[in-house]
C-alpha positions, -999 to 999 in steps of 0.1 A, spaced: -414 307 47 -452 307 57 -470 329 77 -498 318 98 -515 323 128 -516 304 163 -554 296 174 -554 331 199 -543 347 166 -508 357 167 -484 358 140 -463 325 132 -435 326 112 -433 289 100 -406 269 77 -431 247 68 -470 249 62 -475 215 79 -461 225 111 -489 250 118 -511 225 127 -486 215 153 -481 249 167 -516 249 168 -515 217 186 -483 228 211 -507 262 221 -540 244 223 -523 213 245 -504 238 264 -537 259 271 -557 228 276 -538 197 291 -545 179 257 -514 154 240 -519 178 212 -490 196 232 -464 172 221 -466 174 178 -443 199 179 -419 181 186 -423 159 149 -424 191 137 -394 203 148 -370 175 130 -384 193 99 -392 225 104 -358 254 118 -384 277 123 -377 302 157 -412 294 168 -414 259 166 -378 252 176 -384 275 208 -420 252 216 -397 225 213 -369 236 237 -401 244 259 -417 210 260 -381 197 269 -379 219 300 -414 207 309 -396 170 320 -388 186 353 -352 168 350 -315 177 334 -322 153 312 -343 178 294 -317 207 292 -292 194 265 -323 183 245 -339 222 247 -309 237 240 -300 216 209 -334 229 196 -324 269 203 -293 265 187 -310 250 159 -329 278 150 -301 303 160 -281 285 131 -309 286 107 -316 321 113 -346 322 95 -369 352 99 -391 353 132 -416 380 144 -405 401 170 -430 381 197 -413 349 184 -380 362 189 -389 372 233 -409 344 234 -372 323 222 -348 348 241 -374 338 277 -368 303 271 -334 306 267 -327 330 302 -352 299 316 -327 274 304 -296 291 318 -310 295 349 -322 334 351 -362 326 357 -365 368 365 -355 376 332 -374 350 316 -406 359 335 -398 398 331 -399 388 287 -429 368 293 -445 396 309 -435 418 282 -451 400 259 -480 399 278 -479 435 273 -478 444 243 -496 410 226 -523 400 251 -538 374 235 -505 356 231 -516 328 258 -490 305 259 -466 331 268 -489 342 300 -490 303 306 -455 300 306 -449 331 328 -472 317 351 -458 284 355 -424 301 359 -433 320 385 -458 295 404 -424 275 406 -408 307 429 -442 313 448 -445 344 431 -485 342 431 -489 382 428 -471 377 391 -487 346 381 -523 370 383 -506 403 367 -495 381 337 -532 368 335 -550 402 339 -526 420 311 -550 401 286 -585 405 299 -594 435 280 -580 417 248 -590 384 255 -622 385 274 -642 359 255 -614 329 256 -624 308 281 -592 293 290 -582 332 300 -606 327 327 -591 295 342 -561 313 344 -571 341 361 -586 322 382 -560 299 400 -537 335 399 -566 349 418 -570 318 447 -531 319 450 -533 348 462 -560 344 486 -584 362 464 -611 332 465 -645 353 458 -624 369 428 -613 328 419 -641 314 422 -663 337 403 -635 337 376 -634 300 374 -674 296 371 -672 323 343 -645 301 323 -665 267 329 -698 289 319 -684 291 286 -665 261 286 -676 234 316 -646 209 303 -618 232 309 -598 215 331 -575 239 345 -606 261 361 -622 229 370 -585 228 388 -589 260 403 -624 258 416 -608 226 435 -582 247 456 -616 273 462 -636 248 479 -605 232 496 -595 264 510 -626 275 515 -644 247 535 -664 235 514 -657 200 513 -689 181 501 -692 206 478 -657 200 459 -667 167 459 -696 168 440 -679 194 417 -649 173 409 -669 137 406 -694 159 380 -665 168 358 -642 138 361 -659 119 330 -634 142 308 -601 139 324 -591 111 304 -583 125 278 -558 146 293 -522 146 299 -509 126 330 -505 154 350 -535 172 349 -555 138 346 -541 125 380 -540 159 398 -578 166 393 -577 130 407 -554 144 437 -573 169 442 -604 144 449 -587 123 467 -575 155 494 -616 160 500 -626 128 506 -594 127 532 -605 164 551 -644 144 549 -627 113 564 -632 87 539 -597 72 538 -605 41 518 -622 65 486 -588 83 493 -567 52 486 -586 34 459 -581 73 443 -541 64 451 -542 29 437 -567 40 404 -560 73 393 -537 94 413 -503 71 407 -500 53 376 -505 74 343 -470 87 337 -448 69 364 -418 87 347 -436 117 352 -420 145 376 -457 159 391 -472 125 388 -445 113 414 -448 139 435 -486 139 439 -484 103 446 -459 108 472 -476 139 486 -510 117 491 -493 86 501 -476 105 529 -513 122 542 -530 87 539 -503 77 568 -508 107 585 -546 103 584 -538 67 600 -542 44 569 -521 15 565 -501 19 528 -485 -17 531 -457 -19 503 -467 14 487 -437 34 494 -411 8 479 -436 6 450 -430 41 445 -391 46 459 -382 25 423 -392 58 405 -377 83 425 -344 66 430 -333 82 391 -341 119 405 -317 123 431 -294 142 414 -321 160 398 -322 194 418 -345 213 389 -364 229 421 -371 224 458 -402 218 458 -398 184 436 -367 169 453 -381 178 493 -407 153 477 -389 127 465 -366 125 492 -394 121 520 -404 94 493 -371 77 493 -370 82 531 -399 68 540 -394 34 519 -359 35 535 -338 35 505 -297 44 504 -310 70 479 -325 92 503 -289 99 521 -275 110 483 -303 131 475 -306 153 508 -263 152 505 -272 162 470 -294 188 485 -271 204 510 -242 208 482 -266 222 452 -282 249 475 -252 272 479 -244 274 440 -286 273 429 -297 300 404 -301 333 419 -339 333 416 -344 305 436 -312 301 456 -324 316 490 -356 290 492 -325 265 485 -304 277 518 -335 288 536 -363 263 536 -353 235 512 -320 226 533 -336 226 567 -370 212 553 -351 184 538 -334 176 578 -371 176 588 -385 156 562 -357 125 569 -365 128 606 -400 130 603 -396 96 579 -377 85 608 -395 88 631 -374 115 649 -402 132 659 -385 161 678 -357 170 652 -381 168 622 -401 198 641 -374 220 649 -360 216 614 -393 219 598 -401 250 619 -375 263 608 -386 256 567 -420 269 571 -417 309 569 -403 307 537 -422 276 525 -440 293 497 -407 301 479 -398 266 468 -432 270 446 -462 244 444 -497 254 453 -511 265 489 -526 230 488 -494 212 476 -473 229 505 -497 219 532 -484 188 530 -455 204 547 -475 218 570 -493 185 582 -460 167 588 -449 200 610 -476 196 629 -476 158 633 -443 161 647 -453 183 671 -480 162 681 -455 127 685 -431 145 703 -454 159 726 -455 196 718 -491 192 725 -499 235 733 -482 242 699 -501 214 679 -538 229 693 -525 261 684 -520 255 647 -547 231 645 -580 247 660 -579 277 637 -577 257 608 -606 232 623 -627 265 625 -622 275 588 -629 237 580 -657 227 602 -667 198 575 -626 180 582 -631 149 600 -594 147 592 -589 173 618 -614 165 640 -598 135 649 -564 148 650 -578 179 673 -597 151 700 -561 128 702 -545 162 712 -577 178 737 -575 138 752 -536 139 756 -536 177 772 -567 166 795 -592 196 780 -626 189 769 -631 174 731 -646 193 702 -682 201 709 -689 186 672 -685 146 666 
């Protein structure tokens, strides 16, 4: 056996030497969005090590699709077989991934946290934690897990970035943002702060703002894996929509947002996500959604979590493909029998959202708002961002608009025109519906 250390310094207990630059590379691409992430995975035909074995299984669950679950448990029981000695870290770190691949997310986040506990500076694990619980809109978790490694971790820059998007989930955006300018003071490429400084100035207003943030940075993201590399790009492509330039919005769609990783699960969904607010901002998509439909049609028996199949079935829906009937059927049958974590948002919001989201594709304009009302209480349980789940939100609101539930469209839109007096998005939406209810229009054109 060799010992060695990952790059935040904890203990790795390693079959091979040459496999600890791969660890190195799994925690550093994991961190950072880098392909470094994916080495492990040559190192685990070699190397029956519990740590490298585990990253393995991990990177497996990362696909977003059942596909991935055989392949990640092969790699578990691969070390369990070997039995070769592990730290104790390595062996929670192993014994979370497992309780994530049977299903049991609590008890996998509840080990992560552990960790987090008792070896702060073990940043993959507070990664992973997050990202588990991001995916059941557990926000207040996603920041404890981050803030258990501050006093340890302090001058890692990447700690920061973290923090940060745990602090804007949960509405803490002074707290975010000065988090996120402290990560990119010590490091101005790291992406996932750039990220979060992105949902600040969306959130916060400041449109023009983002935009010259995000263009400033962009020159790195190539180098990035396809999801954060097209998200960043998303995230663009959302300002120059709320500032009303559709046709930046759509080159962003054509260029950058769809087209790294078409296989990929988040690369779908933020193409579908932004194709679906380009209509609802009024632009013409042409072909676009059958383009897209050809890469959704293999997820429809999917079901890995809500938030990712209420996307691609709007996607499938709105190209009109047979698919989209399976996958809500598919829907409908899975949410009684989902994991316990997650099963509510099933039955609650993904069941009724998914009714809404087929209408709304429709064109049923009055039976996608009463079942999408009925979705959105609960949205934030399926997981995704504030600014992912919006989208949600947008369609709600468009339905009520087209079926001419014009008092309850003013009411959900003027408040957010206040916070966002840069939008033209919602300008123009806020004049169709002060036109159509005979009121005066906004005093600002």
């Amino acid at each position: 056996m060799f010992t060695a250390a990952d790059p935040f310094g904890n203990a790795l207990t390693l079959q091979h030497e040459a496999s600890a630059a791969a660890m190195a590379g799994f925690v550093d691409g994991f961190i950072g969005y880098r392909p470094s992430i994916l080495a492990v995975l040559g190192a685990a035909e070699h190397d029956e090590s519990l740590a490298v074995q585990a990253a393995a299984a991990v990177l497996w669950l990362f696909s977003e699709s059942p596909a991935g679950v055989p392949k990640a448990r092969a790699h578990l029981e691969r070390a369990a077989q070997a039995a070769l000695p592990a730290t104790a870290r390595e062996q929670q770190f192993a014994s979370a991934v497992a309780h994530w691949l049977g299903g049991d997310l609590l008890e996998a986040i509840a080990g992560l946290e552990a960790i987090a506990r008792h070896h702060p500076r073990d940043l993959a694990s507070i990664k992973l934690g997050q990202y588990l619980a991001f995916n059941l809109g557990d926000s207040p978790t996603m920041l404890r897990l981050a803030l258990h490694a501050l006093p340890a971790a302090a001058e890692v820059a990447a700690l920061h970035g973290l923090l940060a998007f745990g602090w804007e989930q949960c509405h803490r955006l002074k707290e975010a943002e000065a988090a996120a300018r402290r990560a990119l003071a010590m490091n101005p490429a790291d992406p996932w702060a750039q990220h979060a400084l992105a949902h600040v100035m969306l959130t916060d207003g400041r449109l023009a703002e983002g935009v010259a943030l995000l263009e400033g940075c962009s020159g790195g993201w190539q180098v990035l894996t396809s999801f954060m590399r097209s998200h960043n790009w998303w995230h663009l492509a959302l300002l120059h929509l709320e500032l009303g330039d559709d046709a930046a919005a759509l080159k962003l769609y054509d260029e950058q947002v769809w087209g790294v990783d078409k296989t990929y699960s988040q690369d779908q969904v933020g193409a579908v996500s932004l194709l679906a607010r380009l209509e609802l901002a009024g632009v013409a998509v042409g072909e676009r959604w059958t383009e897209l439909a050809q890469y959704l049609v293999p997820r429809v028996a999917d079901q890995v979590q809500p938030f990712l199949d209420l996307q691609y079935l709007y996607g499938l829906a709105r190209a009109d493909e047979p698919e989209a009937e399976t996958l809500w059927d598919n829907i409908d049958r899975f949410a009684p029998a989902a994991p316990a974590a997650a099963r509510s948002a099933w039955q609650q919001v993904a069941v009724p959202a998914a009714s809404g989201l087929v209408a709304h594709a429709r064109g049923q304009w009055a039976d996608a708002a009463d079942a999408l009302g009925q979705a959105l209480p609960g949205l934030a349980g399926i997981g995704g961002s504030h600014a992912q789940r919006e989208l949600f939100e947008q369609l709600y609101i468009d339905a009520l608009q087209r079926s001419g539930r014009l008092a309850a469209a003013q009411n959900l839109l003027q408040p957010r025109a206040n916070v966002q007096p840069q939008s033209l998005r919602l300008r123009r939406q806020l004049h169709e519906v002060y036109a159509a209810l005979k009121l005066p229009a906004l005093a600002h054109h």
